[in-house]
Every structure is written in structure tokens, then in C-alpha cells.
PLY file of the C-alpha trace (Angstrom):
ply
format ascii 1.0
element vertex 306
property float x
property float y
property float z
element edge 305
property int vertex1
property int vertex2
end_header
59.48 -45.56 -35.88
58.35 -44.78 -32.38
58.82 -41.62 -30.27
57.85 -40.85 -26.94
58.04 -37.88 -24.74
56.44 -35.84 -21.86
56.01 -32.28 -19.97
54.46 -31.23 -17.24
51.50 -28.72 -17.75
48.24 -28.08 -15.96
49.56 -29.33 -13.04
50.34 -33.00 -14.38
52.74 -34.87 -16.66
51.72 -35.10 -20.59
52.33 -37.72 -22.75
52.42 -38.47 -26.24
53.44 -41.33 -28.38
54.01 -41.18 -31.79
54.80 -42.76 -34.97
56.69 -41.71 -38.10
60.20 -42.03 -40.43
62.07 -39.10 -39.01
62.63 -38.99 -35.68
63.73 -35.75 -35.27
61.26 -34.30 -37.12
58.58 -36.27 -34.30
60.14 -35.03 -31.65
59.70 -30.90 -32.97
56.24 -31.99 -33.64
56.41 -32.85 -29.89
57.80 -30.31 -28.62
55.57 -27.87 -30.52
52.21 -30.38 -29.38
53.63 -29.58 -25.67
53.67 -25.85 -26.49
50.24 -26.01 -27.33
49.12 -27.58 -24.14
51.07 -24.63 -22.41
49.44 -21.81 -24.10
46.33 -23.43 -22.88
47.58 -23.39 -19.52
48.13 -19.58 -19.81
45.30 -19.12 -20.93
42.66 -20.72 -18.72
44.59 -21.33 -15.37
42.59 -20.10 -12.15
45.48 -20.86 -10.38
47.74 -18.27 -12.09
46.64 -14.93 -11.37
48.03 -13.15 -14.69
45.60 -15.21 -16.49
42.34 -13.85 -19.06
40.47 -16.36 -17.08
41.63 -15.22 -13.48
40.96 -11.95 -15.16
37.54 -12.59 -16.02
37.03 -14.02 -12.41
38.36 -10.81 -10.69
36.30 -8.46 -12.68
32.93 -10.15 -14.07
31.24 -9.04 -11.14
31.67 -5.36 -11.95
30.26 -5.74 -15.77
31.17 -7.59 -19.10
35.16 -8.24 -19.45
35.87 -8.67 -23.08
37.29 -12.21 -24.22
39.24 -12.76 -26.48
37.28 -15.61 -29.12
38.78 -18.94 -28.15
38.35 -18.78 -24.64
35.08 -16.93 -25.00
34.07 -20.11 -27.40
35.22 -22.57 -24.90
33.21 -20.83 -22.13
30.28 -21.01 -24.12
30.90 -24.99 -24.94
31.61 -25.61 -21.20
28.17 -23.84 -20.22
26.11 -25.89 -22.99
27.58 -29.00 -21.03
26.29 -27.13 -17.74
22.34 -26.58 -19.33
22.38 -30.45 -20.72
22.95 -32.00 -17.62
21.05 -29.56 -15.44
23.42 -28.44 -13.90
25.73 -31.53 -13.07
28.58 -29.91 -14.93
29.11 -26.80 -13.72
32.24 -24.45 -14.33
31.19 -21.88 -11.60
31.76 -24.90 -8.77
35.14 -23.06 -7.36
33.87 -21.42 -4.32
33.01 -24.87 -3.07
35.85 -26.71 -4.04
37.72 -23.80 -2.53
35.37 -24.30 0.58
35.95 -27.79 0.72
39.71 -27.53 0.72
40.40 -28.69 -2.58
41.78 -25.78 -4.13
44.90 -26.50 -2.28
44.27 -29.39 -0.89
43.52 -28.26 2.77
40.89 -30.91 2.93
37.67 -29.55 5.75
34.12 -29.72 6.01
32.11 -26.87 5.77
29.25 -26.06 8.46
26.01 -26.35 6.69
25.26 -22.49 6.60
28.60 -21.71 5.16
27.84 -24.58 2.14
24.06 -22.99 2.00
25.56 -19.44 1.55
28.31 -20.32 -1.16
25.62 -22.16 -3.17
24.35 -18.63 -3.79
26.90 -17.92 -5.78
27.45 -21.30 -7.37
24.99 -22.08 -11.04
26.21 -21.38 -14.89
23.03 -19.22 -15.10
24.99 -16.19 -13.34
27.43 -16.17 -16.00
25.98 -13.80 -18.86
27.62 -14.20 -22.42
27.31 -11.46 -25.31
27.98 -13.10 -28.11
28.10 -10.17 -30.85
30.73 -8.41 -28.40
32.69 -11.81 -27.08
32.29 -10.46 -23.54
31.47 -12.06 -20.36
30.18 -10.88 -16.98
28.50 -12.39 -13.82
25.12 -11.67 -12.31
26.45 -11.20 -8.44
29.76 -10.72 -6.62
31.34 -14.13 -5.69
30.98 -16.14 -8.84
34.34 -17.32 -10.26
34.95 -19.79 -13.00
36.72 -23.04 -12.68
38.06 -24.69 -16.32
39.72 -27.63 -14.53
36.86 -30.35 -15.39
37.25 -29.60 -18.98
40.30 -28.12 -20.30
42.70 -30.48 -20.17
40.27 -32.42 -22.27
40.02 -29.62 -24.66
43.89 -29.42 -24.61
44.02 -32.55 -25.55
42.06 -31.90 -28.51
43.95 -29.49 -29.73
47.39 -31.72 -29.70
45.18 -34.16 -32.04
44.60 -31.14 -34.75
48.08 -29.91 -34.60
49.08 -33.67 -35.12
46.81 -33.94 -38.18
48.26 -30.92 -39.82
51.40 -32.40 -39.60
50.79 -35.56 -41.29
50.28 -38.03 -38.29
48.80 -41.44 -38.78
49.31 -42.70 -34.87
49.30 -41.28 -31.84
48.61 -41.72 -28.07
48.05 -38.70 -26.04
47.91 -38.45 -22.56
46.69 -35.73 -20.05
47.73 -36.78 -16.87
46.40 -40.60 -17.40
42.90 -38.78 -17.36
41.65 -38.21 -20.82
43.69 -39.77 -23.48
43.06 -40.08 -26.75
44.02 -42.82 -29.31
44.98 -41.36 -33.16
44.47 -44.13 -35.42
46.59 -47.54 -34.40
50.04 -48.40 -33.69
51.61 -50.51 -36.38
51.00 -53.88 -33.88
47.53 -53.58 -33.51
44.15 -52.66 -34.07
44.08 -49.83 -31.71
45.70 -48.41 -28.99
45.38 -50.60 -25.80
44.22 -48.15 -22.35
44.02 -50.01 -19.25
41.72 -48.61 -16.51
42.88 -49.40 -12.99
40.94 -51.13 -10.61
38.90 -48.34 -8.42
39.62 -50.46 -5.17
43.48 -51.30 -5.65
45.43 -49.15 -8.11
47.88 -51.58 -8.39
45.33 -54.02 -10.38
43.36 -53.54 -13.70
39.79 -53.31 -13.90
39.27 -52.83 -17.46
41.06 -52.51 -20.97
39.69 -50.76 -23.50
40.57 -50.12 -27.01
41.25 -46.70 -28.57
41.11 -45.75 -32.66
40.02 -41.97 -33.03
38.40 -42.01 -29.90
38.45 -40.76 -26.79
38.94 -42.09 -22.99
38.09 -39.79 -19.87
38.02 -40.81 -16.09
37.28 -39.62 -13.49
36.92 -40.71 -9.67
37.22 -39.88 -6.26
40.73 -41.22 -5.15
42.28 -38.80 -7.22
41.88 -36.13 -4.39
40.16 -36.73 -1.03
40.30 -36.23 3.02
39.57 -38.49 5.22
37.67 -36.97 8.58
36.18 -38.60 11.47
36.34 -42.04 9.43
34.56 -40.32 6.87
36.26 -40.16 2.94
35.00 -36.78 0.96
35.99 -37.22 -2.93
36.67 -34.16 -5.20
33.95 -34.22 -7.59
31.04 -32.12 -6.17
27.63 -32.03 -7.06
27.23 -28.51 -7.59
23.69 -29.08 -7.29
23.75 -29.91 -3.31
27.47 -28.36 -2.43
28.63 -31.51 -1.26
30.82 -34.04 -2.69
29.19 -37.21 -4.66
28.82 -40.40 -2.61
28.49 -44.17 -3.61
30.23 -43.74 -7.00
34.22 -44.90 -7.25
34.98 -43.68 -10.92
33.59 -43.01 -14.25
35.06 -43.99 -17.41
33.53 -42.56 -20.74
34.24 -43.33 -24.44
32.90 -40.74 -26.53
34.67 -39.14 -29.60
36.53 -36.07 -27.88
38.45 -35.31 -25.04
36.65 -32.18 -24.35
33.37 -34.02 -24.35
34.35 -37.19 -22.56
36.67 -34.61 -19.90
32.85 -33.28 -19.26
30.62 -36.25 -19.42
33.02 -38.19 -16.94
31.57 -35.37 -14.69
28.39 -35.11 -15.99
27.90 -39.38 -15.58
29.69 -39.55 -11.79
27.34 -36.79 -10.17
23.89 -38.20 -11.92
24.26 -41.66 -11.58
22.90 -44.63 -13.68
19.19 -43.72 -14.22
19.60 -39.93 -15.06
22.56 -40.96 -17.05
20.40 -43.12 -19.37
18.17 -40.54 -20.16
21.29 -37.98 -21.20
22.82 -40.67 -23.22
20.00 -41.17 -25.57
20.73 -37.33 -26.62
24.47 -37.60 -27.14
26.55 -38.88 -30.27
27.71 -42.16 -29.75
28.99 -42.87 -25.89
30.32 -45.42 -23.84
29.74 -45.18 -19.67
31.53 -47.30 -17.19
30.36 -47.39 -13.95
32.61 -48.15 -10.98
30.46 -48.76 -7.85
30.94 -49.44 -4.33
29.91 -53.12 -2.74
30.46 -53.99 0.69
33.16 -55.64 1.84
36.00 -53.68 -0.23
34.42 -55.00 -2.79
32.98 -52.84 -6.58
30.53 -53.87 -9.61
30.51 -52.61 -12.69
27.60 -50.78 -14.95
28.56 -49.91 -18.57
26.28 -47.62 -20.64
25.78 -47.80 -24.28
23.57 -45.63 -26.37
0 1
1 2
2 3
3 4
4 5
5 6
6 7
7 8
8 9
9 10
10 11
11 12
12 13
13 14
14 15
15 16
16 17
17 18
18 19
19 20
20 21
21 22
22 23
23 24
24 25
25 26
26 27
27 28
28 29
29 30
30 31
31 32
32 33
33 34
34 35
35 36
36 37
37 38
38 39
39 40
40 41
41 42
42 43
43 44
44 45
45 46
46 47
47 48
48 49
49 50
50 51
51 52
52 53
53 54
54 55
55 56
56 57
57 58
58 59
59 60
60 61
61 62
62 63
63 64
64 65
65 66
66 67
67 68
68 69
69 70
70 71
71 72
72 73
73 74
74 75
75 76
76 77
77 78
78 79
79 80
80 81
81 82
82 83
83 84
84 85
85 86
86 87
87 88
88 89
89 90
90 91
91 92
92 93
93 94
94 95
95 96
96 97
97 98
98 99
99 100
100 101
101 102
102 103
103 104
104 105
105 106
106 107
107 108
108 109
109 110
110 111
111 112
112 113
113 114
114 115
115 116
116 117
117 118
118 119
119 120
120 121
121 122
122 123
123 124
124 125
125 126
126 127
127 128
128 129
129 130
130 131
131 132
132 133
133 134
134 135
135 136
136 137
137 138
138 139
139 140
140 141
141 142
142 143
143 144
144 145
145 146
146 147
147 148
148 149
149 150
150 151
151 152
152 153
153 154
154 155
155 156
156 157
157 158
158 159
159 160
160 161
161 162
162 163
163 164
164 165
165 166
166 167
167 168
168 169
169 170
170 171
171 172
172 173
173 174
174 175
175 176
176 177
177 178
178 179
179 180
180 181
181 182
182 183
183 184
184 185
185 186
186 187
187 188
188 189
189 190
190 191
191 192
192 193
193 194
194 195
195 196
196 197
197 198
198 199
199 200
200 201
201 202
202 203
203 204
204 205
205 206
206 207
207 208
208 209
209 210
210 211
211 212
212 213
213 214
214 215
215 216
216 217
217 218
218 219
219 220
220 221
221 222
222 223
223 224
224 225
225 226
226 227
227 228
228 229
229 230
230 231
231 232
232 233
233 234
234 235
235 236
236 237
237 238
238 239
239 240
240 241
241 242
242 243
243 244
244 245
245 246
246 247
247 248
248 249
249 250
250 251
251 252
252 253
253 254
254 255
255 256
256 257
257 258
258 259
259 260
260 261
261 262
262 263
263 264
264 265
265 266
266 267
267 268
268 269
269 270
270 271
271 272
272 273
273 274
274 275
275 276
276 277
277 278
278 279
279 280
280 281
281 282
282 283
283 284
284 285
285 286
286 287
287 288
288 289
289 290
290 291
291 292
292 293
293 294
294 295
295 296
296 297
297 298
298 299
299 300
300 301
301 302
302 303
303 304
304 305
């Protein structure tokens, strides 16, 4: 028996098919995976300002802000992400998305001085963890930390466990068409079937991949953008430079959790192909597809396989 239902949380729409005997008793399993996803909203939203995580952004500059464990965990996972990759990753990249008009979707360019100042305040290494008391504080006034390029992955991980304590065999779950992950397989086939759209024309498929306890993030430029001057500016920034990543479409990853694939995604769109190689050979087993511009509205494709 099939159920399917959705919510909107972080900012998107949900999803989650399901499989069982009783539907009622899928659809409170449901309900109570939504819940979930909602408490991790509350919890590590920048956007709402009652928030531990706003809170930690409004007072880490004035000393360590106790944490209470699971977000102080997840901090500490999202910042290993940030020293693997350099830097690629990085959760303190809010000023400049703020800068860059994509907190609310403003859409500007900064002047070169502003971008040069803000990238003072921009780098994981300001944030200071204590692990013994679960506190954290920043280094220098202006840092704030951004959880948006890996919580919804993480939220999605979360709906998996609850699903396994209760029993479930099959599932789809969707964040926002983003990160999905595939529980087992649906009773018609081998696993569950994702398509990825084409990074030219959304209304076409590029790929189609095959989920079974695994893990699908992408991510790519036309999800937000501005267009100035004939000029297109994508959301994902390379912290590393303050401006946003050129010559890359999207990134598609296969890796075995949403909160790691919700990171590499990022991690695989700023580096590009060659620095990507070298990362891959360190990670459990990953997939990386590469969605690149060609002239003439034209794209290849690169996939990655360590």
C-alpha cells in the first residue's frame, strides 16, 4: 500500500512516499516524519530570529554561547566539511550571500572593497568550538553562521531514522527536489527512479538515476540568480574569492547521506573537476555529476567515481 504526503518547511515543500499495510498508521508516521523536519527548522533557521542558531549568531562575538548537543554536533560536522575541502564549504558564507542579495533575494553586485571587507569576516576558522562545555563563540564581530547548505540534508536524515524505528521497508523522501533519499525499493522495482532535469531546459531530463539506501543531492545555479548588465550571478559562492562560482550549471552527488551529499554538492560545484578528484579519493563511496556549460546553449557532462 502506497501513501504520499507533503509540508512545507525550510522554506520548501517536503515529500515523502511510503509503503506499508495500514494506511492510517503511514500517514501518523508522516505526519510525525514532518514534525521532525520542523523542529529542525526551529532549531537552525537564520531566518527566524527566536532561533539557538540566530542566537548563537547575535551573541558569539561577545564570548562562548552554550549549545545545546545536537546543534552543537551538527556545527561541528558542518565545519569538518569546511577543513576537508579547504574551505569550499563554508557555513560562515552569510555576510556575502547577504551582500550579494540573496538573503532575500534583492539580487546586486557588490563594489570590490565592500566584497574585500566582508571576506574578513567570512572562514570556519573564526568559529571556536569547546567541546567539553558544548559552547560556541566567534573570533571577531561580524561572523554569522549560515546552516542552509546542509541542513535540509541533515533533516532529511533524520526522517530516514525515525522511519526505521517504525518498521519501514520503502520510502522516498524529498527536501524540496534537492536532496532526496531512496529507503530500500518500491514493490515495482529495483530502486527508486530520480530524474535530474536538464541544467539548460527544466522542462527536459538530463539524467535518471537509481536510488536504494542512498542518497541524491543537487545543486546549481538556476535555483536563485540575477541577471545584471547581461551578466547571470548564481547563488552558490565561493567563499574563498566572495564571488559567485562561474562555468559550472549543477552538481549532482550520490553518496550515502543527505547530510553529506547536501555538502559535497557544494563542496564539488565551487572546486571543479580536478580538485574534486583529489577529495574524492578520501571520501566513502561517491558519485559526481558534472553539468557544464558549452557554447551555443549547449552543456556536457563529467561524472566522478571513486
Amino acid at each position: 500500500m502506497r501513501y504520499e504526503d507533503s509540508r512545507l518547511s525550510m522554506g520548501c515543500a517536503y515529500s515523502i512516499v511510503i509503503y506499508g499495510d495500514d494506511t492510517q498508521r503511514l500517514a501518523r508516521i508522516v505526519s510525525a516524519a514532518f514534525d521532525e523536519v520542523d523542529r529542525i527548522d526551529q532549531l537552525m533557521s537564520h531566518y527566524k530570529p527566536e532561533s539557538p542558531l540566530s542566537r548563537i549568531n547575535r551573541d558569539g562575538a561577545g564570548g562562548p554561547v552554550k549549545v545545546e548537543p545536537e546543534l552543537f554536533h551538527f556545527i561541528e560536522e558542518s565545519l569538518r566539511y569546511s577543513r576537508e575541502s579547504e574551505g569550499a564549504f563554508d557555513i560562515t558564507v552569510g555576510p556575502l550571500m547577504k551582500a550579494w542579495g540573496f538573503f532575500r533575494g534583492e539580487g546586486r553586485v557588490p563594489q570590490p572593497a565592500e566584497i574585500f571587507e566582508l571576506r574578513r569576516r567570512v572562514g570556519y576558522q573564526h568559529v571556536i568550538l569547546n567541546a567539553d562545555g558544548k559552547t560556541i563563540h566567534f573570533d571577531r564581530p561580524g561572523v554569522e553562521l549560515d546552516l542552509g547548505g546542509i541542513a535540509k540534508g541533515y533533516a532529511v536524515d533524520r526522517v530516514v531514522s525515525l522511519l526505521k524505528r517504525h518498521k519501514i521497508a520503502a520510502a522516498l523522501i524529498s527536501a524540496c527536489g534537492s536532496t532526496l533519499y531512496g529507503m530500500g525499493k518500491p514493490p515495482d522495482g529495483e530502486g527508486w527512479e530520480v530524474k535530474i532535469q536538464n541544467p539548460i531546459d527544466a522542462s527536459k531530463v538530463a539524467l535518471t538515476v537509481s536510488l536504494k539506501d542512498q542518497a541524491l543531492s543537487v545543486s546549481g545555479g538556476d535555483e536563485k540568480f540575477f541577471e545584471i548588465g547581461g551578466v547571470r550571478y548564481g547563488h552558490i559562492m565561493n567563499p574563498r574569492t566572495g564571488w559567485p562560482v562561474e562555468n559550472m550549471l549543477s552538481v549532482a552527488v550520490l553518496t550515502g547521506s543527505g547530510t553529506a551529499g547536501d555538502a559535497l554538492d557544494n563542496v564539488f560545484y565551487v572546486q571543479g573537476i580536478e580538485q574534486s578528484r583529489e577529495l574524492l579519493k578520501r571520501l566513502p563511496p561517491t558519485e559526481v555529476f558534472f553539468f557544464l556549460p558549452e557554447v551555443g546553449q549547449r552543456w556536457k557532462m563529467v561524472r566522478l567515481k571513486n
